[in-house]
N, C-alpha and C positions, 0 to 999 in steps of 0.2 A: 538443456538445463532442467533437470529435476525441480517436482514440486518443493522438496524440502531445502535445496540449493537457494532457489527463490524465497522462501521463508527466512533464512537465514542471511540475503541480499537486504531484506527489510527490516532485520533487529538488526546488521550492520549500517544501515541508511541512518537508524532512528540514534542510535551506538554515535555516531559519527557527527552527528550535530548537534547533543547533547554534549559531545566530548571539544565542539569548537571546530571542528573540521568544517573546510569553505564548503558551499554551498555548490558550486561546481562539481566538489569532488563526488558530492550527494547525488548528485543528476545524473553524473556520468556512471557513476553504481548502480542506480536503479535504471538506466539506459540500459545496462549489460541485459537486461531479463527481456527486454521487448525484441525479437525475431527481429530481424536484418533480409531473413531471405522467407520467401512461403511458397509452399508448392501450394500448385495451382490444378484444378483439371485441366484437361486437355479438352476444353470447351468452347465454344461462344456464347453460353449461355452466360450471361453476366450477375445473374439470380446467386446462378453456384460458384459459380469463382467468387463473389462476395462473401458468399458465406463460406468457402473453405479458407478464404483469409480472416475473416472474424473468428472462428473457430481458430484459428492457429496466433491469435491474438487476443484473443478472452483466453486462457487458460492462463498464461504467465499473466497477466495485471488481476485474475483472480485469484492466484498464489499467492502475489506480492501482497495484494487486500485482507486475506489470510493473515499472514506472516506480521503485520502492523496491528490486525485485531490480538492476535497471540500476544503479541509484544504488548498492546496494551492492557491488556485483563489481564497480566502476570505482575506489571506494576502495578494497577491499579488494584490488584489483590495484596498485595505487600502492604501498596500505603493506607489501605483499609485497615490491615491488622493493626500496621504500627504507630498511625497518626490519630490524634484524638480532634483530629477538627474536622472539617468540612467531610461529608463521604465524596465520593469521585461522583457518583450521580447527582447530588447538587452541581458542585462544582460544572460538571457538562452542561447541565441546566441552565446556568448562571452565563457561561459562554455561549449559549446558542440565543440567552437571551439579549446579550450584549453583540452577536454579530448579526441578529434581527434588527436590533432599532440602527444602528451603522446602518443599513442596506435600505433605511426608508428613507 
């Protein structure tokens, strides 16, 4: 699956549960982008075979993280133009201060 396949997995992801779509159907979509299968060396060294599966498993969840930053600085650039209240950086402010004090 292409980088830009994946990008477009994640404005479908985001698309899909704005629009009401189950939460299942969410997971099993972003499931499509995570590898099923990974080649491997032909080693015993367990160092490199680690790392040749992080590598072939960091590239698509760093697409996807792409593809949702995209998708969010495109709306959040919209509702900047067109809203006259809060900017999105408050707003984010405001949320991270409400999921700090939650977490104490």
């Amino acid at each position: 699956m292409t980088e830009t396949e994946i990008q477009l997995k994640a404005i479908a992801a985001l698309t899909a549960l704005r629009g009401g779509v189950g939460q299942d159907y969410v997971s099993d979509l972003l499931g499509e982008v995570v590898p099923t299968r990974f080649l491997v060396p032909d080693t015993d060294d367990a160092v490199e075979v680690g790392a040749a599966v992080l590598t072939q498993l960091t590239e698509p969840v760093s697409a996807l993280v792409r593809g949702f930053i995209l998708a969010f600085e495109t709306v959040a650039d919209a509702y900047d133009r067109t809203e006259s209240g809060e900017p999105t950086e408050q707003i984010l402010q405001t949320l991270a201060l409400e999921i700090a004090r939650e977490s104490e």
